[in-house]
PDB file of N, H, CA, C and O in Angstrom:
ATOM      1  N   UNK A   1      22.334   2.130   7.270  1.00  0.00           N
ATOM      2  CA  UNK A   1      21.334   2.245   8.344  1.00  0.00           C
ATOM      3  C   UNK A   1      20.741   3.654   8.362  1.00  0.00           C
ATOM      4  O   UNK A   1      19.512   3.640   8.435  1.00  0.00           O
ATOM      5  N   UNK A   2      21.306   4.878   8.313  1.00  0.00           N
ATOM      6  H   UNK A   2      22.304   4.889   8.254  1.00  0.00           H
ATOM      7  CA  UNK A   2      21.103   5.872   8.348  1.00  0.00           C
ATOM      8  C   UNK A   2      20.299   6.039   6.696  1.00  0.00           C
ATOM      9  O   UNK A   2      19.177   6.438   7.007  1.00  0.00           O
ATOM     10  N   UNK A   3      20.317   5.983   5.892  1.00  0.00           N
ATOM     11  H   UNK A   3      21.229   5.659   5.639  1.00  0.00           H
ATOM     12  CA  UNK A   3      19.502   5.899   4.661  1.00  0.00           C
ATOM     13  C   UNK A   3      18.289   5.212   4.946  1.00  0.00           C
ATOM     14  O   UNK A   3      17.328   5.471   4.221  1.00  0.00           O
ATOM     15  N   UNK A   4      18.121   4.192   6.081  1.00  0.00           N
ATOM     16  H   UNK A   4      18.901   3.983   6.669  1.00  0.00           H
ATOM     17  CA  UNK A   4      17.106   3.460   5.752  1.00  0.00           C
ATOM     18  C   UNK A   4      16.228   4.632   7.141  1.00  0.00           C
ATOM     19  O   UNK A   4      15.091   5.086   7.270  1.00  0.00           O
ATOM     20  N   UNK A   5      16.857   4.675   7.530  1.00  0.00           N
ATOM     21  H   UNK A   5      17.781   4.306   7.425  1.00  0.00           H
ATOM     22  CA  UNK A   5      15.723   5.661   8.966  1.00  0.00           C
ATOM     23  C   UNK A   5      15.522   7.383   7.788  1.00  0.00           C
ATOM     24  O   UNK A   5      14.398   7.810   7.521  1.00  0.00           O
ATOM     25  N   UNK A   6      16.488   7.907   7.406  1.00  0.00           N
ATOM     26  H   UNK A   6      17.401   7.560   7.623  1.00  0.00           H
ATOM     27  CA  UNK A   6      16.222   9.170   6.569  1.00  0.00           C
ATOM     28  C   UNK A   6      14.919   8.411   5.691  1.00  0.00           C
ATOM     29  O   UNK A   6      13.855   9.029   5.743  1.00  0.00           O
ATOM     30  N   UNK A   7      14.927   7.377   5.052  1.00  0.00           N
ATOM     31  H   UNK A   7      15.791   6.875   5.011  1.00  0.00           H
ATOM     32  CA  UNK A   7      13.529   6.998   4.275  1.00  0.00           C
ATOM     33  C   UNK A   7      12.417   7.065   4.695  1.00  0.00           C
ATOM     34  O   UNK A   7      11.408   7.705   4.401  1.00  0.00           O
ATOM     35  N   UNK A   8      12.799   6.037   5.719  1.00  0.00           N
ATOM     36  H   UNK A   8      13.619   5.516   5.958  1.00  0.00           H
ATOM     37  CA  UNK A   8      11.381   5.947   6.768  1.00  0.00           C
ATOM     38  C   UNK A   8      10.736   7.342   7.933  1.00  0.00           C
ATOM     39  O   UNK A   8       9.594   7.466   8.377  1.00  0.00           O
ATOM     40  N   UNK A   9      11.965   8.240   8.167  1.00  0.00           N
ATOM     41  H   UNK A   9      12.893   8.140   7.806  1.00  0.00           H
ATOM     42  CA  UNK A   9      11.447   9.701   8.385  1.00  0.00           C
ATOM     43  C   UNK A   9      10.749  10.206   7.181  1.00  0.00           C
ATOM     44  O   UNK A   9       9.631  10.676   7.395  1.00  0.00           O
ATOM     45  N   UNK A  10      11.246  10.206   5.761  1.00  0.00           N
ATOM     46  H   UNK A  10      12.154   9.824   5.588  1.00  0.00           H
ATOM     47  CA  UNK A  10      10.666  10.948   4.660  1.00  0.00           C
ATOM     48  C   UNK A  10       9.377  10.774   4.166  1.00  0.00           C
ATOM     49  O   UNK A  10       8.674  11.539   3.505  1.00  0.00           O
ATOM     50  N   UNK A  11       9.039   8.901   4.871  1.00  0.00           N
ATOM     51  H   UNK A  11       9.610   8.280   5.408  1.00  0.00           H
ATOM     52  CA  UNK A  11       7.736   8.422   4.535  1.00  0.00           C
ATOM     53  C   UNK A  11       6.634   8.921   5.764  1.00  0.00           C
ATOM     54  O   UNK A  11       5.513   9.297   5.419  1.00  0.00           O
ATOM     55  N   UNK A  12       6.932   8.904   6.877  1.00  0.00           N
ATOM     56  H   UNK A  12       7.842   8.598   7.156  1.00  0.00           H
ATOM     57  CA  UNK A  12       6.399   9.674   7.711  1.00  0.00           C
ATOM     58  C   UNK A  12       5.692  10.869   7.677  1.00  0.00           C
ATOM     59  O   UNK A  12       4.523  11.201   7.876  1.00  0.00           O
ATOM     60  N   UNK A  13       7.205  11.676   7.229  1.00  0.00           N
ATOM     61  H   UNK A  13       8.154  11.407   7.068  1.00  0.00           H
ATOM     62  CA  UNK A  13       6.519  13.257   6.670  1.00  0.00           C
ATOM     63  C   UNK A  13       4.863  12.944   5.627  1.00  0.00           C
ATOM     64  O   UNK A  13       3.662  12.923   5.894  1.00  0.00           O
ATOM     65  N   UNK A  14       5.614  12.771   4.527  1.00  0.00           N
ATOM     66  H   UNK A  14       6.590  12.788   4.309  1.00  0.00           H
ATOM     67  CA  UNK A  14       5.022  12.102   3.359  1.00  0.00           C
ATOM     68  C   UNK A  14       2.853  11.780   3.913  1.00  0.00           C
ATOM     69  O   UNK A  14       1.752  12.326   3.849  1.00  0.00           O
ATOM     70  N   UNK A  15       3.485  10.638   4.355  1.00  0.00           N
ATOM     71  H   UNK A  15       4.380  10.194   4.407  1.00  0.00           H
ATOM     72  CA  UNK A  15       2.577  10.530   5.309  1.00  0.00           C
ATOM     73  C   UNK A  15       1.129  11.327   6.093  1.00  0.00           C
ATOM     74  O   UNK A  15      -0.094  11.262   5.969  1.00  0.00           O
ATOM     75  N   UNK A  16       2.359  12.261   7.145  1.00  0.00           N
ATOM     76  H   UNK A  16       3.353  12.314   7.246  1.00  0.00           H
ATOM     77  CA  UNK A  16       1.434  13.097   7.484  1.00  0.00           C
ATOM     78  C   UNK A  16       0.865  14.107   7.079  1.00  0.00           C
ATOM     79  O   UNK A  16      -0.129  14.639   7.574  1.00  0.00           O
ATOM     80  N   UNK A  17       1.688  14.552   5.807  1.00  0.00           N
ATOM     81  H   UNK A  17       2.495  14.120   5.405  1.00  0.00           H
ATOM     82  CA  UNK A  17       0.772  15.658   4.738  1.00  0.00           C
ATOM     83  C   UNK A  17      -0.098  15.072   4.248  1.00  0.00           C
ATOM     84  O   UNK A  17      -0.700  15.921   3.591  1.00  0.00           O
ATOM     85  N   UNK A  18      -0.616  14.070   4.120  1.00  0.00           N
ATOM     86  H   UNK A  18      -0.126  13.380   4.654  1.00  0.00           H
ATOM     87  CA  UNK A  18      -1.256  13.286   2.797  1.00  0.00           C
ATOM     88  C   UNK A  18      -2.510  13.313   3.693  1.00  0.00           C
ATOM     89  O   UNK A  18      -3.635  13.692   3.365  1.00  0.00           O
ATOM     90  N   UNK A  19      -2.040  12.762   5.079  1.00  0.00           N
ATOM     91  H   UNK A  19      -1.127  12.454   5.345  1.00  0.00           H
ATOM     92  CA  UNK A  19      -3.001  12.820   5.983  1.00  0.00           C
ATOM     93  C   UNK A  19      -3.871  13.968   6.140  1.00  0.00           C
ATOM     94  O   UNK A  19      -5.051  14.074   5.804  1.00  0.00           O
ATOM     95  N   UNK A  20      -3.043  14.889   6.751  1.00  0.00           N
ATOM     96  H   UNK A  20      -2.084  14.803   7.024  1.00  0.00           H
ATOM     97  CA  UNK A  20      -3.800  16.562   6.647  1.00  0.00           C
ATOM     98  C   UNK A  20      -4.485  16.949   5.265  1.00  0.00           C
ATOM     99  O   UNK A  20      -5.547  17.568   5.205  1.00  0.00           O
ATOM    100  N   UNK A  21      -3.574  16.405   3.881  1.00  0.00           N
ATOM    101  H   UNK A  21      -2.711  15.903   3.930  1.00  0.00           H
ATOM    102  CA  UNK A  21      -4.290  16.814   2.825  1.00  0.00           C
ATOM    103  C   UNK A  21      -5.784  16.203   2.951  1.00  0.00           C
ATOM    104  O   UNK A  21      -6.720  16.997   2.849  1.00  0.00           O
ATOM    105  N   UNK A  22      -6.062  14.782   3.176  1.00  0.00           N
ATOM    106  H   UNK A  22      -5.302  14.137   3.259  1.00  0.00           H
ATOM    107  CA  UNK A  22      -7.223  14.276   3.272  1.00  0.00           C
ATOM    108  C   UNK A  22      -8.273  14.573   4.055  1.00  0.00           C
ATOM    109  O   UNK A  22      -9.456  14.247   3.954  1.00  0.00           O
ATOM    110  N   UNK A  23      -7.424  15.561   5.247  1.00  0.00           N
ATOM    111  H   UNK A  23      -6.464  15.826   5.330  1.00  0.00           H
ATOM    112  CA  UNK A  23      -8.749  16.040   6.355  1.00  0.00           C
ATOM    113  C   UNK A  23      -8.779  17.697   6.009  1.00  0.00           C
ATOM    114  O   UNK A  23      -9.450  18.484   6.678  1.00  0.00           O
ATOM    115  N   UNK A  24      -8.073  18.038   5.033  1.00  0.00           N
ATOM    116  H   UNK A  24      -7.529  17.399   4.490  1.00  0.00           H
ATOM    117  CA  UNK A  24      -8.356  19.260   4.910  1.00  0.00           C
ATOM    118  C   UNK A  24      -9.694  19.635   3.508  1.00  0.00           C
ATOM    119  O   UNK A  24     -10.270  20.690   3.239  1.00  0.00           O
ATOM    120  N   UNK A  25      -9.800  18.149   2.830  1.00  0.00           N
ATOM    121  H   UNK A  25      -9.333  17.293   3.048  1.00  0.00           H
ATOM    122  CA  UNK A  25     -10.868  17.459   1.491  1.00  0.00           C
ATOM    123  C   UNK A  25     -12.212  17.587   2.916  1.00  0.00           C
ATOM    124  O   UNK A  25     -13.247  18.191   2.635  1.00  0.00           O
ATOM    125  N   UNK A  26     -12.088  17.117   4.031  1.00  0.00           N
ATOM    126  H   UNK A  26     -11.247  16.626   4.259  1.00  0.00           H
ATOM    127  CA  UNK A  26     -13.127  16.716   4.513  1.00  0.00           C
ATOM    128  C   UNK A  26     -13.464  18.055   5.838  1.00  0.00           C
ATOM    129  O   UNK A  26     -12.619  18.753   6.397  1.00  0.00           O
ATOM    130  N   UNK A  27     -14.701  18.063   6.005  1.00  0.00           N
ATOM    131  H   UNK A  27     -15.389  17.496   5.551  1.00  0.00           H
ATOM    132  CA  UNK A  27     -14.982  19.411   6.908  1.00  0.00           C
ATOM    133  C   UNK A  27     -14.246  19.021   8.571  1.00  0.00           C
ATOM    134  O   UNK A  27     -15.225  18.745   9.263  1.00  0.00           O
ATOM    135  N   UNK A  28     -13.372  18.933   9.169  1.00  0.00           N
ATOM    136  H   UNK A  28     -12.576  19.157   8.607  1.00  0.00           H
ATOM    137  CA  UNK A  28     -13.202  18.232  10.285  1.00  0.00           C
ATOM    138  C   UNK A  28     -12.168  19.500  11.024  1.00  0.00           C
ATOM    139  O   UNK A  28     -11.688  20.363  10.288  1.00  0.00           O
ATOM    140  N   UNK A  29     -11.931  19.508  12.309  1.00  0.00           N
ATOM    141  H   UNK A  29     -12.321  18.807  12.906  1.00  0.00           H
ATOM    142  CA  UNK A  29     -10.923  20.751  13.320  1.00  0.00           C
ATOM    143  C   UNK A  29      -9.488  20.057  12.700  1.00  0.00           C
ATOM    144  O   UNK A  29      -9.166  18.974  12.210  1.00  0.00           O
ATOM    145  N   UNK A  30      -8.773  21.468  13.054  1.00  0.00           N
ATOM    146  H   UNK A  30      -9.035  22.347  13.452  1.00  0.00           H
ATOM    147  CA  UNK A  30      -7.659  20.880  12.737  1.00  0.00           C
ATOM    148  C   UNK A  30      -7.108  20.142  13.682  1.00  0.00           C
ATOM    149  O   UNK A  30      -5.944  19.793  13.483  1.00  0.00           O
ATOM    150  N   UNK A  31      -7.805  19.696  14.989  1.00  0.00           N
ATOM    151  H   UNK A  31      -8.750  19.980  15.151  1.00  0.00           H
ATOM    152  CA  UNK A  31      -6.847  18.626  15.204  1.00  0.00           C
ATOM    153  C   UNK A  31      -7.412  17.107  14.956  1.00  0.00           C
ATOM    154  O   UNK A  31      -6.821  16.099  15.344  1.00  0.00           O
ATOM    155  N   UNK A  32      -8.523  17.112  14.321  1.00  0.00           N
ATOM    156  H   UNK A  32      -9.003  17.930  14.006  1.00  0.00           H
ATOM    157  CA  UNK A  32      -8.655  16.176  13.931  1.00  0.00           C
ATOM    158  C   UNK A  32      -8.027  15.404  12.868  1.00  0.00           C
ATOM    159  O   UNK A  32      -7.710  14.217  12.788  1.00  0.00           O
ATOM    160  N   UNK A  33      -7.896  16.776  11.766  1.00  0.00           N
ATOM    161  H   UNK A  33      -8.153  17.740  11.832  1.00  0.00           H
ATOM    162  CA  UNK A  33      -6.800  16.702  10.613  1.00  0.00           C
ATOM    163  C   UNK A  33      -5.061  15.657  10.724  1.00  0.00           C
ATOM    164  O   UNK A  33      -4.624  14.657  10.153  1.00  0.00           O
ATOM    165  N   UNK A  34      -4.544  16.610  11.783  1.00  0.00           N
ATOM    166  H   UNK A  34      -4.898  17.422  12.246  1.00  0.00           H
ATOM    167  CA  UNK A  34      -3.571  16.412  12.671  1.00  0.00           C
ATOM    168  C   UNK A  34      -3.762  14.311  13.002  1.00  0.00           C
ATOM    169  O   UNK A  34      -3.112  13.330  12.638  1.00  0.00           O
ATOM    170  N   UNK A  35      -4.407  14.423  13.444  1.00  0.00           N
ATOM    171  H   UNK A  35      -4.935  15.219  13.739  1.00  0.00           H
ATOM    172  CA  UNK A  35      -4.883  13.148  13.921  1.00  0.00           C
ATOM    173  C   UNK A  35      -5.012  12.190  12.629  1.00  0.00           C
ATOM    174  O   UNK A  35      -4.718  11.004  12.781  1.00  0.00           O
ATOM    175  N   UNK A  36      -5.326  12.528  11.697  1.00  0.00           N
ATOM    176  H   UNK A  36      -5.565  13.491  11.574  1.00  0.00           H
ATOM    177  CA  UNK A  36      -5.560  11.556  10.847  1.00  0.00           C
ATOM    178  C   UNK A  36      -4.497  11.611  10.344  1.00  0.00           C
ATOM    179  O   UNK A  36      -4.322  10.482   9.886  1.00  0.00           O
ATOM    180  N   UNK A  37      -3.123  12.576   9.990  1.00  0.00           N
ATOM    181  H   UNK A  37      -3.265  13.494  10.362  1.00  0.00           H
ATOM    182  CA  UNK A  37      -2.310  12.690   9.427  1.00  0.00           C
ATOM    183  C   UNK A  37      -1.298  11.606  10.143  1.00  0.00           C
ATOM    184  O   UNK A  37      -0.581  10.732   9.655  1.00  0.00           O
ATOM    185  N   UNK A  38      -1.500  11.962  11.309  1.00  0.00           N
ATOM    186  H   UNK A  38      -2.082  12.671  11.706  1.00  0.00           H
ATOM    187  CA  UNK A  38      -0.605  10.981  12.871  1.00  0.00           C
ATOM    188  C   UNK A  38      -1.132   9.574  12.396  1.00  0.00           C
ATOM    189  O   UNK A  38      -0.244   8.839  11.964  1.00  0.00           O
ATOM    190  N   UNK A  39      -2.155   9.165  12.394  1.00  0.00           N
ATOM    191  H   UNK A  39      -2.877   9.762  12.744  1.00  0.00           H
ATOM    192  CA  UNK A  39      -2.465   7.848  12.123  1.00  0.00           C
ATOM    193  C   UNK A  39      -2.171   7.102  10.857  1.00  0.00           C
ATOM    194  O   UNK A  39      -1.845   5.917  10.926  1.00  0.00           O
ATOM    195  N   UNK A  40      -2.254   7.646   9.840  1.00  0.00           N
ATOM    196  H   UNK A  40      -2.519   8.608   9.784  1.00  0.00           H
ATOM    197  CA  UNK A  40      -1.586   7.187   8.035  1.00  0.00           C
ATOM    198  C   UNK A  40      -0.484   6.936   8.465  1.00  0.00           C
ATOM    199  O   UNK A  40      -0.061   5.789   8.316  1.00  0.00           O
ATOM    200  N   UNK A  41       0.373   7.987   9.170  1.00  0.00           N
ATOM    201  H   UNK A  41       0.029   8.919   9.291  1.00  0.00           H
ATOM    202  CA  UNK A  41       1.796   8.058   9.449  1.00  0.00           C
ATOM    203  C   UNK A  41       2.278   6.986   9.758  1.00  0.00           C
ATOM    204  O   UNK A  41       3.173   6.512   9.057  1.00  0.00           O
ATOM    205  N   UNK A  42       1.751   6.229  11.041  1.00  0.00           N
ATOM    206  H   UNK A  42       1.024   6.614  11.610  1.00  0.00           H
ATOM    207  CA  UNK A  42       1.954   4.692  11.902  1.00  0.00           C
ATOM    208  C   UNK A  42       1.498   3.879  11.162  1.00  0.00           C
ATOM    209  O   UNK A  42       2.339   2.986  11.054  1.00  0.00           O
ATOM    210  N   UNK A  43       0.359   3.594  10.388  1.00  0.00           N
ATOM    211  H   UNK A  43      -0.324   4.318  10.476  1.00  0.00           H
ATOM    212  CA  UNK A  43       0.017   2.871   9.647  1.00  0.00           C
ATOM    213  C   UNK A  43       1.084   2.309   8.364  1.00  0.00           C
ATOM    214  O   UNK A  43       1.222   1.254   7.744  1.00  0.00           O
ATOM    215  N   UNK A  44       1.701   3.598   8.368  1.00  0.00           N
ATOM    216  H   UNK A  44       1.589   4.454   8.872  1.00  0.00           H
ATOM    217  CA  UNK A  44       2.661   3.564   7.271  1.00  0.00           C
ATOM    218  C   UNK A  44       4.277   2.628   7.496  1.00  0.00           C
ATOM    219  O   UNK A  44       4.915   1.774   6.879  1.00  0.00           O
ATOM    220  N   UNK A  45       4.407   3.450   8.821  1.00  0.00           N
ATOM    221  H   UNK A  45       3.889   4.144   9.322  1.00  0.00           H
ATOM    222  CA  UNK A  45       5.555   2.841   9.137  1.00  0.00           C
ATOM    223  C   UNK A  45       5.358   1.351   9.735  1.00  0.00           C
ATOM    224  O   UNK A  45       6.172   0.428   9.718  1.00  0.00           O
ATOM    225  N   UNK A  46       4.506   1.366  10.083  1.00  0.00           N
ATOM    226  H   UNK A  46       3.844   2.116  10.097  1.00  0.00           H
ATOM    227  CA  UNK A  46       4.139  -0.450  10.231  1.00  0.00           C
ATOM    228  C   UNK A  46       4.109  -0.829   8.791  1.00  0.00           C
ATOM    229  O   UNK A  46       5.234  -1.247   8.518  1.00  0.00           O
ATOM    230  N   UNK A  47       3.419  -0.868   7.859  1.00  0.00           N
ATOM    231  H   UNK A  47       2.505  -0.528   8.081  1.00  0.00           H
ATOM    232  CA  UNK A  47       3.764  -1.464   6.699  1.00  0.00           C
ATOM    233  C   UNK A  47       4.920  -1.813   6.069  1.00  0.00           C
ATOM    234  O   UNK A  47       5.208  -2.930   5.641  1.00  0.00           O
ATOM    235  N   UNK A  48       5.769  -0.521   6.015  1.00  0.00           N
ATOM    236  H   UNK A  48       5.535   0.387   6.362  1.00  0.00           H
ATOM    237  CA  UNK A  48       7.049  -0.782   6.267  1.00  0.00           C
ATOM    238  C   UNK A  48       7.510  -1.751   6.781  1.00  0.00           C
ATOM    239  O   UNK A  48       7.487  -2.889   6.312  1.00  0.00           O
ATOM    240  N   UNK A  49       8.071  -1.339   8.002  1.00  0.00           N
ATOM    241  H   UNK A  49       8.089  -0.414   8.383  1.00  0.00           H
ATOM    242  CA  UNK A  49       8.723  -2.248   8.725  1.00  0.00           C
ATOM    243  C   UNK A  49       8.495  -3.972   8.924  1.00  0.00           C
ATOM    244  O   UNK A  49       9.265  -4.831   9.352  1.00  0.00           O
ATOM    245  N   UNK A  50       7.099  -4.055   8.418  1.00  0.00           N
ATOM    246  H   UNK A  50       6.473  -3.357   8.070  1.00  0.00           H
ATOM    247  CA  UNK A  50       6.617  -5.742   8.164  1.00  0.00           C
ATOM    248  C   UNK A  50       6.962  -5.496   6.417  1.00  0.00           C
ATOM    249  O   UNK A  50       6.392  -6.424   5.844  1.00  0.00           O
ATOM    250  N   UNK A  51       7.321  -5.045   5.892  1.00  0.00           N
ATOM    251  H   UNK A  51       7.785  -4.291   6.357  1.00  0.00           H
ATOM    252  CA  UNK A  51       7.552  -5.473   4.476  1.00  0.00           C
ATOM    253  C   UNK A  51       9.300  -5.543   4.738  1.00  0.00           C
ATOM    254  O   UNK A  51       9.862  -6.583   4.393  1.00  0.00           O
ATOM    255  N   UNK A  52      10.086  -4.479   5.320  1.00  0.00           N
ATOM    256  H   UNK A  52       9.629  -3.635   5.600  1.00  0.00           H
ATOM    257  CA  UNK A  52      11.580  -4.801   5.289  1.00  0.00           C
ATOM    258  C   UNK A  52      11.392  -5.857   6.217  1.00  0.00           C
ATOM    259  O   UNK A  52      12.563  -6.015   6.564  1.00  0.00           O
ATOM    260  N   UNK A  53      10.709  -6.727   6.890  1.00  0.00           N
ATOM    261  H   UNK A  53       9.758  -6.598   6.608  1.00  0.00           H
ATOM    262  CA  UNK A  53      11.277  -7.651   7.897  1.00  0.00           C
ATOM    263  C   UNK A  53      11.279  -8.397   6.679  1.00  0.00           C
ATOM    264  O   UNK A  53      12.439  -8.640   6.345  1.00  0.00           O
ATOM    265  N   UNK A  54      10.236  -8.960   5.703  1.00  0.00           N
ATOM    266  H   UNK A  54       9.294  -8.763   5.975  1.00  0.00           H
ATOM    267  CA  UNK A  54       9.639 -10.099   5.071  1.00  0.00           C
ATOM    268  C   UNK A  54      10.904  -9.982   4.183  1.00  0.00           C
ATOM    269  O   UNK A  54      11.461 -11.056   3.952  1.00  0.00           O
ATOM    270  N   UNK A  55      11.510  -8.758   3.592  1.00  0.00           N
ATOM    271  H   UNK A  55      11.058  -7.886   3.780  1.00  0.00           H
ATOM    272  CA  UNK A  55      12.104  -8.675   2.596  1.00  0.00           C
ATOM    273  C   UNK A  55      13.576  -8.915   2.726  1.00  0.00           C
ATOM    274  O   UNK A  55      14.302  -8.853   1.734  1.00  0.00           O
TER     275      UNK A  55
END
């Protein structure tokens, strides 16, 4: 259980850099950056979590 939440924290992180990386490509404030990083993030972990349910 604890492996599977350390993953899904790591994808999070993961996540929200990728996010910031993508708003830092595009002219936007950083909290917009922030914001888009926050949103991949949930997006992410919902995918997740409907792929370990299915799986």
């Amino acid at each position: 259980m604890d492996a599977k939440k350390l993953g899904v924290a790591f994808l999070v992180l993961v996540s929200v850099a990728a996010g910031v990386a993508v708003g830092q490509t595009v002219d936007v404030t950083p909290t917009m950056r922030l914001t888009i990083g926050v949103v991949v993030a949930i997006g992410t972990v919902l995918l997740v979590v409907r792929e370990t349910k299915s799986g």
